[in-house]
Each structure stands twice: as structure tokens, then as C-alpha cells.
Residue frames relative to the residue before (quaternion, step in Angstrom):
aa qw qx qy qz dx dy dz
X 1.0000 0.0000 0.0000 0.0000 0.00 0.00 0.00
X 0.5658 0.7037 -0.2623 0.3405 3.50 1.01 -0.50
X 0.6906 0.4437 -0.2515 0.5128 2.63 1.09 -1.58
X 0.6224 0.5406 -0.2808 0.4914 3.76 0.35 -1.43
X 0.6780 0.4216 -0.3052 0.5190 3.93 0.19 -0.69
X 0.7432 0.2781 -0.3425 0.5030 3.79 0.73 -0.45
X 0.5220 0.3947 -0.4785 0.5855 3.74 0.69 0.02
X 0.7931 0.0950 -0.4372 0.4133 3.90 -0.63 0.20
X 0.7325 0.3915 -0.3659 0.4198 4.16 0.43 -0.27
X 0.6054 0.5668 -0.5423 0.1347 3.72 0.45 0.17
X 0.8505 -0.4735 0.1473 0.1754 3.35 -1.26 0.09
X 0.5769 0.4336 -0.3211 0.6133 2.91 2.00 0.26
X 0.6586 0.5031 -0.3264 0.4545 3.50 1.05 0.68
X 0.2463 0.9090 -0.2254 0.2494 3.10 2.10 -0.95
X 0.8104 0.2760 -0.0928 0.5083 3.51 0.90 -1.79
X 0.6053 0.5116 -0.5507 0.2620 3.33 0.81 0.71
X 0.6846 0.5354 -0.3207 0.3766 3.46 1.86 0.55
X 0.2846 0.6597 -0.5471 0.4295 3.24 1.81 0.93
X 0.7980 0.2323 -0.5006 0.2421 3.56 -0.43 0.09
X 0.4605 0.3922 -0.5933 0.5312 3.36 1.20 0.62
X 0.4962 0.6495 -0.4850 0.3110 3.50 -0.12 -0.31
X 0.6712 0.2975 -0.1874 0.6526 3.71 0.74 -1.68
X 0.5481 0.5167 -0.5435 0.3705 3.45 -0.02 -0.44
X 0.7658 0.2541 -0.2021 0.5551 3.74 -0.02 -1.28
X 0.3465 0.6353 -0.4970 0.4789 4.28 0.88 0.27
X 0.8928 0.1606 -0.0377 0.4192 3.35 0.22 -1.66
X 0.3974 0.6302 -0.3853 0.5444 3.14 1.35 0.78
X 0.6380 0.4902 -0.1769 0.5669 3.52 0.84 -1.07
X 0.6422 0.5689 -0.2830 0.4287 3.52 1.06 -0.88
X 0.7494 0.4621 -0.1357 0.4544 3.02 0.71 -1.51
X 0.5913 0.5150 -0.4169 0.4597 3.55 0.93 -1.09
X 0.6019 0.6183 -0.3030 0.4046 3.88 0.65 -1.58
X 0.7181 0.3676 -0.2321 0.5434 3.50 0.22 -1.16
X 0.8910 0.1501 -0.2895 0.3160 3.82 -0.01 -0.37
X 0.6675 0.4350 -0.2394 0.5548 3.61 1.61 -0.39
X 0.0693 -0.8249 0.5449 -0.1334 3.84 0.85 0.47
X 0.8384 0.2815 -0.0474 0.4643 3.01 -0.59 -1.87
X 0.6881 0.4861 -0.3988 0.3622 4.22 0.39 -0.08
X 0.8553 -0.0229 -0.1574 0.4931 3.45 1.17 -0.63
X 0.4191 -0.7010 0.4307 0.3841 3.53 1.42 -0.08
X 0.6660 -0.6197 0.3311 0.2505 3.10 -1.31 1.17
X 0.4922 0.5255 -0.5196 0.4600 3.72 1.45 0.56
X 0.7112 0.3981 -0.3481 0.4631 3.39 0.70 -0.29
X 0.5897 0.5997 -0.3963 0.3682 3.41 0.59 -0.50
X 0.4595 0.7231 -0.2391 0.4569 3.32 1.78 -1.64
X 0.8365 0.3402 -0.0989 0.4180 3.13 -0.04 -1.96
X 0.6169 0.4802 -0.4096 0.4703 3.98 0.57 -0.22
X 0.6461 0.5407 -0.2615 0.4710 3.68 1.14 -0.71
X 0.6925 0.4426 -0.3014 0.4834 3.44 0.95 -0.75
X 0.5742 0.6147 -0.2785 0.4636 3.63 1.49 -0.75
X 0.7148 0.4135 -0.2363 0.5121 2.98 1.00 -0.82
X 0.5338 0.4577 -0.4313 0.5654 3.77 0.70 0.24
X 0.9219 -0.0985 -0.3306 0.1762 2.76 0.21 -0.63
X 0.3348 0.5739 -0.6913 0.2839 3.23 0.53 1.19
X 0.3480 0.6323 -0.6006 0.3441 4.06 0.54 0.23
X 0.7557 0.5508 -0.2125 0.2836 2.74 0.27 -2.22
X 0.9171 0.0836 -0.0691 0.3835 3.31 0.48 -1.39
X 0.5111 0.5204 -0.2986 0.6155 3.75 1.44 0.59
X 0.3550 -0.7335 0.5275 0.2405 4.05 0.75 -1.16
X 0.6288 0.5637 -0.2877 0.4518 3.37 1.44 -0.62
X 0.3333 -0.8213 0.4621 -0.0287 3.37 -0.58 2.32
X 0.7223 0.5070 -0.2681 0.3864 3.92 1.27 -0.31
X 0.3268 0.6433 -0.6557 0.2226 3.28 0.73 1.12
X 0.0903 0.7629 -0.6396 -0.0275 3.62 -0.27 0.87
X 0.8400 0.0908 -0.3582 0.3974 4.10 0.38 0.32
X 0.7892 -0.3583 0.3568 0.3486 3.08 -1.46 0.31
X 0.6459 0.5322 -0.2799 0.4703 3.86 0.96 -0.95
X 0.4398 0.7103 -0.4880 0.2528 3.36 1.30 -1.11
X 0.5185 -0.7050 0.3306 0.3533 3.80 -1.47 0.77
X 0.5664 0.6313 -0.3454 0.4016 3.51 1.82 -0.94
X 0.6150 0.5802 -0.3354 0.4156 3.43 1.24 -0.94
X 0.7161 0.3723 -0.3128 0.5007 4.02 0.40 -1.26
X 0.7140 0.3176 -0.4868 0.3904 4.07 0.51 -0.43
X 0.5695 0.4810 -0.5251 0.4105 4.01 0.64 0.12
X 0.7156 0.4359 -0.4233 0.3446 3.46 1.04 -0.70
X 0.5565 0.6515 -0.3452 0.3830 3.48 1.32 0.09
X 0.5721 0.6386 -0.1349 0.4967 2.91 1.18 -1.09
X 0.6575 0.3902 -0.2583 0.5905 3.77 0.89 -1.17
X 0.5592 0.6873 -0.3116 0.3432 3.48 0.72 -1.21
X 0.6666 0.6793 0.0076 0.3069 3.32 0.96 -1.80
X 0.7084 0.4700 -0.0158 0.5263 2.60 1.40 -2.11
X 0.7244 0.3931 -0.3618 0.4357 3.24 0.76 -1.14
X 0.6527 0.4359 -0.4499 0.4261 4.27 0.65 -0.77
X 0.5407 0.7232 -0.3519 0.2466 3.21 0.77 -0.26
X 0.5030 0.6758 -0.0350 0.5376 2.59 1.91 -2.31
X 0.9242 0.2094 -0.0591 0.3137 3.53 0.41 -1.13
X 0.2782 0.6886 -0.5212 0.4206 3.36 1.71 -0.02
X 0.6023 -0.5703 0.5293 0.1782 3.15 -1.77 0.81
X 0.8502 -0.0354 0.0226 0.5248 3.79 -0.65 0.84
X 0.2232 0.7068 -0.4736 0.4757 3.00 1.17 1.94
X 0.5650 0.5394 -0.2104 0.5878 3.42 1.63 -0.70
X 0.4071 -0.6837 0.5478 0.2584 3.32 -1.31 0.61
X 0.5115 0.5811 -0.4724 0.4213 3.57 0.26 -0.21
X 0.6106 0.5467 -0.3986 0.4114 4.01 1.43 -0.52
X 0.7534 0.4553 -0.1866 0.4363 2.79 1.13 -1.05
X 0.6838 0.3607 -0.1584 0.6142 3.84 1.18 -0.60
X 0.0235 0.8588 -0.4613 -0.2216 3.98 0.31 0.07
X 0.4066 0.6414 -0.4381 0.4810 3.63 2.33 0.12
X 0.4387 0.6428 -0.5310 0.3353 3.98 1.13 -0.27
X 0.6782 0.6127 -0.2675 0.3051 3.42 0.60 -1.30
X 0.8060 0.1085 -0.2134 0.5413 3.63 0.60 -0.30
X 0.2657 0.4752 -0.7062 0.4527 2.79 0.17 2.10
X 0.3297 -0.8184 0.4333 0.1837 3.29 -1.47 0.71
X 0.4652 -0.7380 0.4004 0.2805 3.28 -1.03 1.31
X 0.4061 -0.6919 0.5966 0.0213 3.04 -1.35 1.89
């Protein structure tokens, strides 16, 4: 994954995802400023960030609501990842405490 992830995201390629970037920028803007009070700026937040990054790593430019289907399975998916990420004694090192003095590569 490393390798593939650094051939499409380094930094001499970077600027070919600014005009999606502003694109879903001034979207977020606009949505914030006129749709506020229907989902709050966590949802607005999270549909924008979905929508980057499905650009980035799918190409697919029409995620324009929050219901959309690509949008609720990444927010699951992140959702998932992070309680997962953070659930007590979810980490090995809880479960092995010799993990710990190994050194982080």
C-alpha cells in the first residue's frame, strides 16, 4: 500500500486535486451558510470530507448529499474504525505487555 499510495499522493501531483478540493471548499461554504439549522456543521463537515475523499481515491465527483450511499458506508466504515481504534484492550501490547519493548519502526 505504500508504495501505490506514494505514486498517486506525492507532491508533484498534489495540484491536480485542488480543483476538487475548492470545489467541495465552496460547497461546504455555501451549504454551512444557508442550510445550518437542518443538519449542523457536523454533517455538513462529514459529507465534505466523504466527498474528498471519495474523489481522491474512486474519481466519482457527484456526491452532492449527505444521504448519498458512498457517503453513509465511509461514514460507517470510519465510524467503525475509529471505536474500534479506541476500545480499551483492542491493542496488542494489552494483551502481550513483552510487545512494548520492541521498537517502533
Amino acid at each position: 500500500m505504500r508504495r501505490a499510495s506514494h505514486r498517486t499522493l506525492r507532491p508533484e501531483i498534489a495540484h491536480l486535486f485542488q480543483p476538487g478540493q475548492y470545489r467541495e471548499a465552496l460547497i461546504l461554504s455555501i451549504r454551512m451558510l444557508t442550510e445550518s439549522t437542518k443538519l449542523g456543521w457536523h454533517g455538513h463537515i462529514q459529507r465534505a470530507v466523504a466527498a474528498s475523499t471519495i474523489k481522491l481515491v474512486y474519481g466519482k465527483t457527484a456526491v452532492d448529499s449527505e444521504t448519498d450511499k458512498d457517503v453513509k458506508t465511509l461514514n460507517k466504515y470510519v465510524e467503525r474504525l475509529t471505536r474500534s481504534a479506541t476500545a480499551p484492550s483492542t491493542q496488542l501490547v494489552n494483551h502481550f505487555p513483552w510487545l512494548d519493548y520492541f521498537p517502533a519502526w
